[in-house]
TIRO-530113 format. One line per 2 residues: number of its first residue (from 1); for each residue x, y, z of C-alpha. Coordinates in Angstrom, 1 decimal. Layout:
N
NUM	X/Y/Z  ...
***
This chain:
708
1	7.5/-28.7/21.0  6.8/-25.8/23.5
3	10.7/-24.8/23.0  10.2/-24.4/19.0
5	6.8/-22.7/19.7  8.8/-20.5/22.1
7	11.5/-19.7/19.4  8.8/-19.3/16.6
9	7.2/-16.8/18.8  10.9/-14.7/19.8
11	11.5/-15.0/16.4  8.6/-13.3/15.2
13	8.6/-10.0/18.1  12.1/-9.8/17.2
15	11.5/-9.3/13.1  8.5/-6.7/14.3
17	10.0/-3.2/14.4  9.5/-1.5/17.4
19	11.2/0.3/20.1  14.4/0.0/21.7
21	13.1/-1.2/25.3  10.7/-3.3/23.6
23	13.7/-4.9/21.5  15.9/-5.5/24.6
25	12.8/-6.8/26.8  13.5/-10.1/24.5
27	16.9/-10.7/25.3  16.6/-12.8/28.0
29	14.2/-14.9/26.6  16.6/-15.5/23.6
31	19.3/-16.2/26.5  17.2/-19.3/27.6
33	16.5/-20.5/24.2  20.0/-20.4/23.1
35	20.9/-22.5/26.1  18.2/-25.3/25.6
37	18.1/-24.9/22.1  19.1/-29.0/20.3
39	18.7/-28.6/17.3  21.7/-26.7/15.4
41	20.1/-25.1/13.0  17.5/-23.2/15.2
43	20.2/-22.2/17.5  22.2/-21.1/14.4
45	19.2/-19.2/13.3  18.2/-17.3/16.7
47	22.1/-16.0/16.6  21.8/-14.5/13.3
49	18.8/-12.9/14.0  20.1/-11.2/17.4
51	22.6/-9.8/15.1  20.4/-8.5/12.7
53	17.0/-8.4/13.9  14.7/-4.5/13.7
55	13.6/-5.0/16.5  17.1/-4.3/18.3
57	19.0/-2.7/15.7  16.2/-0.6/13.9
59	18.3/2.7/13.1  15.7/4.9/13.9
61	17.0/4.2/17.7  20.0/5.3/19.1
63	22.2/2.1/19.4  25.3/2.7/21.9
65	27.2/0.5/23.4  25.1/-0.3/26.5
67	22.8/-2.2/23.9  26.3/-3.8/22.1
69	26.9/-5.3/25.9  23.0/-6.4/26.5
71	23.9/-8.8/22.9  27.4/-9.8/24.5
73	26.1/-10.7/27.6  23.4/-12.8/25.4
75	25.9/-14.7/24.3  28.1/-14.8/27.4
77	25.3/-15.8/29.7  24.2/-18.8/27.1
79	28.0/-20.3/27.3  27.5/-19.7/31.0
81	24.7/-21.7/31.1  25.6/-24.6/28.8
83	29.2/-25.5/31.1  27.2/-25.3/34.1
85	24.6/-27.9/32.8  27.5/-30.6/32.0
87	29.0/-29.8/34.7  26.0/-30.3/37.0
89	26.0/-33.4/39.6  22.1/-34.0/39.2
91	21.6/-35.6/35.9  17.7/-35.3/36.9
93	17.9/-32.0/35.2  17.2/-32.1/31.4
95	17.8/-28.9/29.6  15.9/-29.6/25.9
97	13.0/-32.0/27.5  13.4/-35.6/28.7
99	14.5/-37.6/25.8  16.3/-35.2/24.0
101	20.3/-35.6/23.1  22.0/-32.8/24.0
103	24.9/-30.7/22.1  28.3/-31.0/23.2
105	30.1/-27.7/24.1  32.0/-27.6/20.2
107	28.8/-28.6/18.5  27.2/-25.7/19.8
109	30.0/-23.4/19.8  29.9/-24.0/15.5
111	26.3/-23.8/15.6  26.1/-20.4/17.2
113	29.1/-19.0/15.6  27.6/-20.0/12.0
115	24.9/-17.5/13.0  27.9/-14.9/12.1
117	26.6/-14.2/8.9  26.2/-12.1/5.9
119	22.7/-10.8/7.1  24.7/-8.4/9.8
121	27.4/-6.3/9.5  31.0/-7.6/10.6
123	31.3/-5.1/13.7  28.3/-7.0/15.1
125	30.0/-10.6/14.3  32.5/-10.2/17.5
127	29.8/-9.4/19.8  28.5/-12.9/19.3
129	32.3/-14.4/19.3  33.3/-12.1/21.9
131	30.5/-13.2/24.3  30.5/-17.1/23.7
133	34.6/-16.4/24.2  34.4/-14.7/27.4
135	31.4/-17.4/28.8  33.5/-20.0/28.0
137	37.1/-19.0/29.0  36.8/-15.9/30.9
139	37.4/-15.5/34.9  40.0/-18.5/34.2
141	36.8/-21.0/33.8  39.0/-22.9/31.1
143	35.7/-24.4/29.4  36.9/-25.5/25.7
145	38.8/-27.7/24.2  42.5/-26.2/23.3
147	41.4/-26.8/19.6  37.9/-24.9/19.8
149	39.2/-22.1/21.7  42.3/-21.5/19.4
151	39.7/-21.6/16.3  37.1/-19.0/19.0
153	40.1/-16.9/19.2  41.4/-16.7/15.3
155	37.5/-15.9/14.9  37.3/-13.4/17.0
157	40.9/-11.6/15.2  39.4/-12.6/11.9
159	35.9/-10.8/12.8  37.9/-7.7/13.9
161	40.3/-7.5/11.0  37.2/-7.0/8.9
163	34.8/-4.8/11.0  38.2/-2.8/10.8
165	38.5/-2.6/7.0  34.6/-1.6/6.9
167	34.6/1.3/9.4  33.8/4.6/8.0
169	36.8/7.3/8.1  34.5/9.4/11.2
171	34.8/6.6/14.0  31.0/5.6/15.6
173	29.1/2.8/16.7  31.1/0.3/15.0
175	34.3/1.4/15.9  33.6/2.0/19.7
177	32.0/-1.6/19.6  34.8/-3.6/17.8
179	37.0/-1.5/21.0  35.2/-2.5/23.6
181	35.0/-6.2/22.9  38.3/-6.3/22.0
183	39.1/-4.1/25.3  37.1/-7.3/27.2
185	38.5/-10.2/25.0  42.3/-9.2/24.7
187	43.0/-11.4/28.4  42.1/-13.9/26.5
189	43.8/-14.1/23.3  47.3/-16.0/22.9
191	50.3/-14.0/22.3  49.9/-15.4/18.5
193	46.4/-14.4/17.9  47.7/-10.8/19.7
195	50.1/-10.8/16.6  47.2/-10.7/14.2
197	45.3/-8.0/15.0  46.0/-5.0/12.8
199	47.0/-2.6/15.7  48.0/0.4/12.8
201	43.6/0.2/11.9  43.0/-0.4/15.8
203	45.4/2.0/17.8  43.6/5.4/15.7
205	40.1/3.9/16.6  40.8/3.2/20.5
207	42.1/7.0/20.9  39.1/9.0/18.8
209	36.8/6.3/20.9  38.6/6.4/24.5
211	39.1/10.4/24.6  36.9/12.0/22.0
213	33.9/9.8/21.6  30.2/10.4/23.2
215	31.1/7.0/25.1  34.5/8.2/26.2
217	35.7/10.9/27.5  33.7/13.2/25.2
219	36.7/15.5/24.4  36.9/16.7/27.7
221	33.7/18.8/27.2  31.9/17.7/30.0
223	33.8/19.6/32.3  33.2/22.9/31.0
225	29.8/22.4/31.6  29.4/21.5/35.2
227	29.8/25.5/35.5  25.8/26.3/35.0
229	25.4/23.7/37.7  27.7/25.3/40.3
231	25.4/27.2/42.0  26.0/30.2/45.3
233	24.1/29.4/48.3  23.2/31.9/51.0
235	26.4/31.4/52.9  28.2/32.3/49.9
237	29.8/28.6/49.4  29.9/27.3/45.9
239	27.7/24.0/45.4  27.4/21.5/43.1
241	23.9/19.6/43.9  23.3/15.8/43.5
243	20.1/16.5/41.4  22.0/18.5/38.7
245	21.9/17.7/35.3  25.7/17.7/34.9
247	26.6/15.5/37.8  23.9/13.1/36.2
249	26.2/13.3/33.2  29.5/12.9/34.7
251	28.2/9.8/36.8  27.0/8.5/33.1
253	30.5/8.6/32.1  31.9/7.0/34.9
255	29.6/4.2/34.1  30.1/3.8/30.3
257	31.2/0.6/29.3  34.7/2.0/27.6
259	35.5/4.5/31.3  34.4/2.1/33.6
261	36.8/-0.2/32.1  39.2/2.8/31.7
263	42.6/0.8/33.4  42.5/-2.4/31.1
265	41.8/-0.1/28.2  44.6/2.3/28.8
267	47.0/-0.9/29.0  45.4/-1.9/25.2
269	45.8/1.5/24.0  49.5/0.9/25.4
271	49.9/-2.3/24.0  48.9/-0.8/20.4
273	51.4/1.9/20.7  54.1/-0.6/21.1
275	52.8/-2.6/17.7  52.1/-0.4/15.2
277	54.1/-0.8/12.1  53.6/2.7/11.0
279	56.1/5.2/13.2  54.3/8.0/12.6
281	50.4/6.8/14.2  52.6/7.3/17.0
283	53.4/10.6/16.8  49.9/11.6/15.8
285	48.2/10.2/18.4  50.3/11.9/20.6
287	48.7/14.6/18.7  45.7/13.7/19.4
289	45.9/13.1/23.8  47.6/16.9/23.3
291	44.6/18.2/21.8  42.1/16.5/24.5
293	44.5/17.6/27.6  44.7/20.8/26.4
295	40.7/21.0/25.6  40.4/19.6/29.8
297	42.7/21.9/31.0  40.7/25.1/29.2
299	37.2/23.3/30.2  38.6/23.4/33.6
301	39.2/27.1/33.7  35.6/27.6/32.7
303	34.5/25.8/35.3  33.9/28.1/39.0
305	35.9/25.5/40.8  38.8/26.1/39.4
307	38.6/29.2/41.1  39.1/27.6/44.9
309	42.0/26.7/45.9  42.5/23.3/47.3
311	43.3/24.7/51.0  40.2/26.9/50.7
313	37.6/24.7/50.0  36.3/24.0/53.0
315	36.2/27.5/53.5  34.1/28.0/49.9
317	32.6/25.1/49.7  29.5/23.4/50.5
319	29.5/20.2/52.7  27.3/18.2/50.9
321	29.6/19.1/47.5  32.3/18.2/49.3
323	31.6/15.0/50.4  29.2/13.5/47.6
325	29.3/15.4/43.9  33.3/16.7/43.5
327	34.8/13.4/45.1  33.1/11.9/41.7
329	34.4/14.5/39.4  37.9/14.2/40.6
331	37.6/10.7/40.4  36.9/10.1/36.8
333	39.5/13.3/36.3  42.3/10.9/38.2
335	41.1/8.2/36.2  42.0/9.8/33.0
337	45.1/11.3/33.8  46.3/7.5/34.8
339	44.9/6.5/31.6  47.0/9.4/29.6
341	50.2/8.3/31.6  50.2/4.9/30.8
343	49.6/5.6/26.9  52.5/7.9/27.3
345	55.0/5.6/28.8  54.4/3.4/26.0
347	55.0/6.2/23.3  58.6/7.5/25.3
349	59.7/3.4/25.4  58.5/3.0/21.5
351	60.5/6.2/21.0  63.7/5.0/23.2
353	63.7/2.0/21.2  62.2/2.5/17.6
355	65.0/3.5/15.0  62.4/5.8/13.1
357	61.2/7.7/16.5  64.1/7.8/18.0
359	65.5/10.4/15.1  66.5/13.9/15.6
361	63.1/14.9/13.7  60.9/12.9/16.0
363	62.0/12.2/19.5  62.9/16.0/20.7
365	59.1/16.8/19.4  57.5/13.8/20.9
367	58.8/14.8/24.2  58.4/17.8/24.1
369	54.4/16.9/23.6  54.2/14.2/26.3
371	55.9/17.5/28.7  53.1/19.6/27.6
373	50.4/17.2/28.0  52.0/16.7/31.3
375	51.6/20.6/32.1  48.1/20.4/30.9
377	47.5/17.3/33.2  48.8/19.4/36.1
379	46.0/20.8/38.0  44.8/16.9/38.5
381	48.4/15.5/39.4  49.1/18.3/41.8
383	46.6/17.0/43.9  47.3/12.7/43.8
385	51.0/13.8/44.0  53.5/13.4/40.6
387	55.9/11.0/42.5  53.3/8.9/43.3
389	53.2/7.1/40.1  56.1/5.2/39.1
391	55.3/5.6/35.5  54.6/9.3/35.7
393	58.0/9.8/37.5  59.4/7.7/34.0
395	57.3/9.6/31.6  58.6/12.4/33.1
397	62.4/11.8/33.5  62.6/10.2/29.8
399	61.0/13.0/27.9  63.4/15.5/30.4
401	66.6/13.1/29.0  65.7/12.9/25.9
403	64.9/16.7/25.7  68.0/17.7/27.2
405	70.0/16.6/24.3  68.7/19.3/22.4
407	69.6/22.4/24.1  67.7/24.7/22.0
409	64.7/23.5/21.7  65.2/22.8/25.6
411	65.4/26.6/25.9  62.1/27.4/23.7
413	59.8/24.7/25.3  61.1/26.6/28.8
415	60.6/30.1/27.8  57.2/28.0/26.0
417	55.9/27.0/29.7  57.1/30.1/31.4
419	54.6/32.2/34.0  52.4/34.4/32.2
421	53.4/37.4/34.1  57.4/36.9/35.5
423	57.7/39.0/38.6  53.9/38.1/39.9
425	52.0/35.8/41.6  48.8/34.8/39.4
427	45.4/35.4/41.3  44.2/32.1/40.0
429	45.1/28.9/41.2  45.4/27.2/38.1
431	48.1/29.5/37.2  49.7/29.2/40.2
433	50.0/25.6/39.6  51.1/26.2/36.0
435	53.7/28.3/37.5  54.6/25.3/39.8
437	54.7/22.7/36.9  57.2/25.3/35.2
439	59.6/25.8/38.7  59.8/21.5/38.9
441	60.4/21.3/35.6  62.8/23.6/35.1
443	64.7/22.4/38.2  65.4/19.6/35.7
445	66.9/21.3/33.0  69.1/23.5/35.2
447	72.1/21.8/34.3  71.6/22.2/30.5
449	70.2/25.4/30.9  72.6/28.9/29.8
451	73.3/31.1/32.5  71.4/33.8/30.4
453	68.6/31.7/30.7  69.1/30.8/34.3
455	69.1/34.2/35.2  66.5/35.8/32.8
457	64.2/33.0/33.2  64.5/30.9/36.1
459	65.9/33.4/38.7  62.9/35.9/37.7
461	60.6/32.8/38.2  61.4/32.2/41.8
463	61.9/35.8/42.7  57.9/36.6/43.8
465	57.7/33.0/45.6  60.6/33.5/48.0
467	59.3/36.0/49.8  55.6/34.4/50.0
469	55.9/31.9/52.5  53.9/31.6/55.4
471	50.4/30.6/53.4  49.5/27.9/53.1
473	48.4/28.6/49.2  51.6/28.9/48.4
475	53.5/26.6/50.6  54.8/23.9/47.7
477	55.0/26.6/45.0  57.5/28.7/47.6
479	59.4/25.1/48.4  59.7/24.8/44.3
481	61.2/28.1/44.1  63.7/27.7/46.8
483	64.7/24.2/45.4  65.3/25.6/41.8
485	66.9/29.0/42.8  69.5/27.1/44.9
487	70.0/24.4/41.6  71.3/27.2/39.8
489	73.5/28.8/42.4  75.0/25.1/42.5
491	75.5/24.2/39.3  79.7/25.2/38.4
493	78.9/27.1/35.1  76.0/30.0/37.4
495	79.4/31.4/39.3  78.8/34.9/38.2
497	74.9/34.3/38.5  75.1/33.2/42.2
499	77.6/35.6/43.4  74.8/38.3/41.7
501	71.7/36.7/43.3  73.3/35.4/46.5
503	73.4/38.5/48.7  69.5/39.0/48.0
505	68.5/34.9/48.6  70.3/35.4/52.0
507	69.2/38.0/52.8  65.7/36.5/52.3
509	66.9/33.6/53.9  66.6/35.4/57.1
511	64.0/37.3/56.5  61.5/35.2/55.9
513	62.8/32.4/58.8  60.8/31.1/61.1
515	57.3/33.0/60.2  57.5/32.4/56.9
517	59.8/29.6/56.5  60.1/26.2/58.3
519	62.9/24.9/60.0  63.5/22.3/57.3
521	63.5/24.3/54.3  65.8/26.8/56.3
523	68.4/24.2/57.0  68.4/22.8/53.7
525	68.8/25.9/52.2  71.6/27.2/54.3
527	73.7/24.3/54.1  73.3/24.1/50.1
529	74.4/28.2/50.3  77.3/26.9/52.0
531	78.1/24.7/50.0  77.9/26.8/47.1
533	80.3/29.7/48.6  82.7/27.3/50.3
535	85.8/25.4/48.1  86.3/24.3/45.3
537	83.2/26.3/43.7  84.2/29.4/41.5
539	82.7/31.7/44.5  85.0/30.6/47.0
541	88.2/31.5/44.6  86.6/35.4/44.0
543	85.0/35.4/48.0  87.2/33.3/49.9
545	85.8/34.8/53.1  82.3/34.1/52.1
547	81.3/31.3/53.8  82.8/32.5/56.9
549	80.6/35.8/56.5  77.7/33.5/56.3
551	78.5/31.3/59.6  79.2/34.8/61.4
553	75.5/36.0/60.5  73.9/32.5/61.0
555	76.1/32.5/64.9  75.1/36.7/65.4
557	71.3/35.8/65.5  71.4/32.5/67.0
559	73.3/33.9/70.5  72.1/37.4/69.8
561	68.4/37.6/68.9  66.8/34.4/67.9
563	63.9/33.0/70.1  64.3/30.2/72.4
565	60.4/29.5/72.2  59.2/26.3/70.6
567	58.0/26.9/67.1  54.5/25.8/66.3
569	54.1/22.4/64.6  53.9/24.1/61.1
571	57.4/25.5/61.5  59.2/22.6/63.1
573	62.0/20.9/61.0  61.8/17.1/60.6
575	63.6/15.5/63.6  66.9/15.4/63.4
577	69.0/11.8/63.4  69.9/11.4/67.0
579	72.8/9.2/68.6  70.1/6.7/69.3
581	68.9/4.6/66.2  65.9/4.2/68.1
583	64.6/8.2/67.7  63.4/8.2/64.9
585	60.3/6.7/65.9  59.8/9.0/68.6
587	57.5/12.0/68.7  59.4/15.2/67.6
589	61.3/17.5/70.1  59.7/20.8/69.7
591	62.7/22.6/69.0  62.7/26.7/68.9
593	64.4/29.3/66.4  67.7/29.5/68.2
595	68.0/25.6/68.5  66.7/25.4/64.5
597	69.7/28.0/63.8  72.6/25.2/65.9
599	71.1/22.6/63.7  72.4/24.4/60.2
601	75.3/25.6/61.3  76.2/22.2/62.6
603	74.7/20.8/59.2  77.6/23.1/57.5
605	80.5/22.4/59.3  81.5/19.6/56.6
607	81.8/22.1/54.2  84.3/23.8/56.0
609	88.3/24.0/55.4  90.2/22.6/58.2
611	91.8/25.8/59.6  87.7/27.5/58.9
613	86.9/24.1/61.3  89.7/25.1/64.0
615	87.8/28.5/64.4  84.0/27.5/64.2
617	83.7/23.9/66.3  84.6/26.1/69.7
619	82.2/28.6/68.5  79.4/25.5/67.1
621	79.8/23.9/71.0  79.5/27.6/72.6
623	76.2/27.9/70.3  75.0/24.3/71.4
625	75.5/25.2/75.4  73.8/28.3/74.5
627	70.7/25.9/74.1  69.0/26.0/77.5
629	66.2/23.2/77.3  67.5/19.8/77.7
631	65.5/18.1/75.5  66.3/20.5/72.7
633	70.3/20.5/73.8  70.3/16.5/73.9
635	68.7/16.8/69.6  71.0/19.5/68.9
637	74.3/17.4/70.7  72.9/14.2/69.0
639	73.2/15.8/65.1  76.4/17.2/66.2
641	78.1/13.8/67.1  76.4/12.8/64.1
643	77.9/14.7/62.0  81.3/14.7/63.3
645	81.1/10.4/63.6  78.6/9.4/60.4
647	81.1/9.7/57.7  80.0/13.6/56.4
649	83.2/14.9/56.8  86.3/13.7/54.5
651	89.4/12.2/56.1  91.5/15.4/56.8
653	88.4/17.1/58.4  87.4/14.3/60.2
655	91.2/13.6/61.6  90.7/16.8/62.9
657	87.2/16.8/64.2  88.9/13.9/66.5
659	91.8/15.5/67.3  89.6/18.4/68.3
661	86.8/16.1/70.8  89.8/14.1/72.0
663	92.7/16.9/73.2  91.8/20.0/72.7
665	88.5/20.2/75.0  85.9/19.3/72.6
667	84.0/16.5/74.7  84.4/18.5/78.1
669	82.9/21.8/76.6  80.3/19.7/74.6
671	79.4/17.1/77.8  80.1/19.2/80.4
673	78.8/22.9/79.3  82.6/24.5/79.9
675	81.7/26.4/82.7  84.6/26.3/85.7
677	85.7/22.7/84.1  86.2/23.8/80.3
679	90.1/23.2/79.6  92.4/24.8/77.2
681	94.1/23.2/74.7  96.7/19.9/75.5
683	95.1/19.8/78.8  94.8/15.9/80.1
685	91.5/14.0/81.1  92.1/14.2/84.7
687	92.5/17.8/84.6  89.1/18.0/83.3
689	87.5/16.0/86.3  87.3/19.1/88.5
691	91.0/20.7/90.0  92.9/22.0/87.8
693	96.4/24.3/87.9  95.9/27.7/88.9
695	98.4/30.1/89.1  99.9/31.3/92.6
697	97.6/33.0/94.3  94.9/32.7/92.2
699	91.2/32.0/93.6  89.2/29.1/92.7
701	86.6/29.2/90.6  87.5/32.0/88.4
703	87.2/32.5/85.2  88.8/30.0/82.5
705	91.6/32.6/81.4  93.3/32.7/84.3
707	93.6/28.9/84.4  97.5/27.9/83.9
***
């Protein structure tokens, strides 16, 4: 009796209008109730009125979805409940009085479900199937029958397909409920009852809810805002305080029930993409993720820390920023930018695989979207690294292959995501990292590029990073630029373009090496110059002499003028491979400018022709000897036996690279520093041990010429 005099009373505050704390204060009494509830019909009654009653879902109060998860977790927390009490070991503990027969789990599982009725709209149906689902089965608790949870699950799709039919065209409540609960339940459902859900209603709803919605990602609005929040302080460091209204907001969106379960979400979204029936919801809500990205990346300009750099901000920014309000903001920013790429490698396989999207009308422009909202992504991906995502590197790469069969609508989305101002370097950094997104990218389309367009475009491009290096602003920019000039002095059909360019890349090659130019970049660089200029590229057949030109210049400095100093750690190369496998997990050699210089001329002897080889491995072993400090000479010998022994060089190079270390003084000048031992050519192994043949009358120890 005190259980229906409890449920008379509930019953009565929940039919009494009132406010919407008041309304949830009763939930978890209605929790208890449905849990000891026997008698069917009551419990069937205190469902339908949680569904329907004024006292929750009186529309003078703002329902969200926080109150759509109280009702869920009514529900959830009830199935909870019941499976616990069966499964209890202390039968002591009566749940509806002593004497009373309890329900079994599919008599009450009918009775609550019947409370799914026409008093309540159908969007609020699955919040009541959703919740007994997930109490039930979720976590793996396997609590129902097969049978019951097969019927729980064709429920649930049934209850969806409808709330679907019923949502108004301008998506709200409803729509960001029935996408939540489906977002929670979808684990759950069998591949068959996955089938059956109309994914061409659902996959428009999930992207105005996920990206544009109050309880998403409110079309990227937010960010714009944080700016009347970013405050000066006295030391003239930009802050962003706890207290502010803004970060209150941002940490309310990290918290919503659709962000906060932002990764399974994405996945759904993902899923939909892959389902629809109709091609072309595809395409348009590719439409739609372009529009929010390109909304974030304007809020972002607004916003004053877009201004800093990311190597400044210690420098501009306040501690307590640092360490508690922006790690927040660029945590919901990654967040979303995961979420985007995973939708989009769904929309690139649909497209790889769907007849309709694959067509020359869709998939060029589809890419070409997914490329842009990458661009527009790029200020957040720059800093989390775009290789470190295996399905940004395909989202990427198959919108770049698909792209590149259309060469002129290649062209216009380059000359699309060009630098605003060729021949400059932007004074903001989101432009600079525009201008990096455009140097990567088109490092990709260099081989389907024009030459024209190499050289208008992509040439200009690089032209006012090359000589930048040495800050530390502009350090991965200036690596981008280097990388794509020397893709297009590479690539067979640029011949004329590189023998234009070339004299001016060297010549800033050496310019800007070592203080504004590490040791790794400059070998890298050099040897791909070589390899441009030397045969069988188009240069070598108009320059024959090039490459030799190059070497002479490289060897000049090295003897001549370059520094035998150990470079700072900021301009050391990565250490070389070494003779012993085990150096690589050493500590670096500090190694100085003359000793960096060896390392690339060594790193371009496999370029060579043999009869260039017969002149430059005497004049590479003179250069290594030339490298006083042991522990520098014993790297620099190392990559030399390296690459005469590791399979760089071809057969007829490498037949002579023997010939050379084996008879003609190679190993004696190389091991033995040629001084008073070095032998000419054809001299014997035991004439290199110490005496050898001098002519009559000649004094020991001279020089090497007067040797017989």
């Amino acid at each position: 009796m005190a259980t229906e005099r409890s449920l008379g009373a509930l019953l009565r505050s929940l039919q009494a209008p009132s406010d919407a704390l008041d309304g949830l204060s009763l939930l978890p009494t209605a929790t208890t109730l449905l849990a000891v509830l026997k008698n069917p019909l009551n419990i069937t009654l205190l469902a339908s009125q949680l569904l329907a009653a004024p006292a929750i879902w009186d529309q003078s109060q703002r329902i969200d979805l926080h109150v759509c998860r109280r009702i869920i977790s009514v529900f959830n927390t009830a199935a909870m409940a019941i499976l616990q009490n069966e499964e209890s070991e202390d039968p002591r503990i009566p749940w509806g009085g002593p004497g009373s027969k309890k329900l079994d789990r599919e008599q009450w599982v009918k009775a609550v479900v019947s409370g799914a009725d026409e008093k309540s709209p159908r969007w609020r149906h699955i919040l009541l199937i959703g919740g007994v689902l997930l109490g039930f089965e979720g976590q793996d608790r396997q609590g129902l029958p097969w049978s019951v949870r097969k019927k729980l699950e064709s429920a649930l799709v049934t209850a969806a397909g409808f709330a679907l039919e019923e949502l108004e065209p301008q998506v709200g409540i409803d729509g960001r409920c029935v996408t939540m609960v489906m977002n929670y339940t979808f684990e759950l459902l069998s591949d068959l009852e996955r089938a059956r859900l109309d994914y061409d209603r659902l996959l428009p709803v999930m992207v105005q809810t996920t990206y544009f919605s109050p309880e998403g990602f409110e079309g990227a609005y937010f960010l714009g805002s944080i700016d009347q929040d970013i405050v000066e302080t006295p030391s003239k460091r930009f802050a962003w305080p706890p207290q502010s209204s803004t970060f209150q907001r941002v940490t309310a969106i990290s918290g919503n029930p659709l962000i906060s379960a932002l990764g399974p979400l994405s996945r759904f979204i993902a899923h939909a993409v892959e389902n629809v029936q109709d091609p072309r919801l595809v395409a348009r809500s590719v439409d739609q993720i372009a529009d929010f990205v390109r909304t974030l990346m304007v809020q972002w300009r607004q916003n004053k820390l877009s201004e800093v750099d990311k190597a400044e901000e210690v420098e501009f920014l306040e501690p307590e920023s640092l360490r508690d309000t922006i790690p927040t903001l660029w945590k919901l920013l990654r967040n979303c930018l995961y979420s985007v790429v995973i939708v989009l490698r769904s929309v690139l396989g649909r497209v790889i695989n769907d007849r309709a999207l694959a067509s020359d009308k869709s998939a060029p422009f589809i890419s070409m979207q997914a490329l842009h909202i990458l661009r527009n992504l790029y200020f957040i991906s720059s800093r989390v690294g775009p290789n470190s995502s295996s399905q940004h590197i395909f989202v990427t790469l198959a919108a770049v292959d698909i792209l590149a069969h259309y060469r002129d609508l290649t062209e216009n989305f380059l000359k699309s995501i060009k630098p605003s101002e060729l021949g400059q370097i932007p004074a903001h950094p989101l432009d600079r990292c525009l201008d990096l997104y455009f140097l990567n990218t088109a490092e990709l389309f260099a081989t389907v590029a024009s030459p024209k367009l190499s050289e208008d475009l992509f040439i200009q491009a690089t032209l006012p990073y090359l000589a930048a290096g040495g800050n530390n602003h502009l350090l991965e920019i200036f690596e981008a630029a280097h990388s794509l000039a020397l893709v297009v002095f590479a690539i067979h059909g640029n011949a004329a373009v590189a023998a234009k360019h070339l004299p001016f890349y060297v010549d800033n090659l050496f310019a800007v090496f070592p203080t504004n130019l590490s040791g790794r970049q400059f070998r890298l660089a050099f040897k791909t110059v070589l390899q441009v200029t030397a045969p069988p590229s188009p240069i070598a057949n108009r320059q024959p002499l090039l490459p030799s030109i190059l070497l002479e210049v490289l060897y000049d400095r090295a003897l001549n003028s370059a520094s035998s100093t150990p470079l700072p750690p900021s301009q050391q190369s990565l250490p070389p491979a070494g003779p012993d496998p085990g150096m690589a997990a050493e500590v670096p050699v500090p190694l100085s400018e003359q000793a960096i210089l060896a390392l690339a001329l060594i790193d371009s002897l496999c370029f060579l022709r043999v009869e260039d080889l017969e002149e430059w491995l005497p004049l590479t072993a003179n250069l290594i000897n030339a490298v006083s400090a042991a522990e520098m000479r014993r790297v620099v010998v190392g990559r030399f036996w390296d690459a005469l022994s590791s399979g760089e060089m071809d057969v007829e190079r490498a037949h002579y690279c023997v010939t050379w270390w084996s008879t003609r003084g190679g190993r004696e000048i190389i091991l033995f520093g040629g001084e008073g031992n070095a032998v000419g050519q054809g001299e014997s192994d035991e004439q290199a041990g110490g005496q050898g043949a001098y002519m009559s009358g000649a004094v020991g120890g001279i020089a090497p010429e007067s040797k017989l």
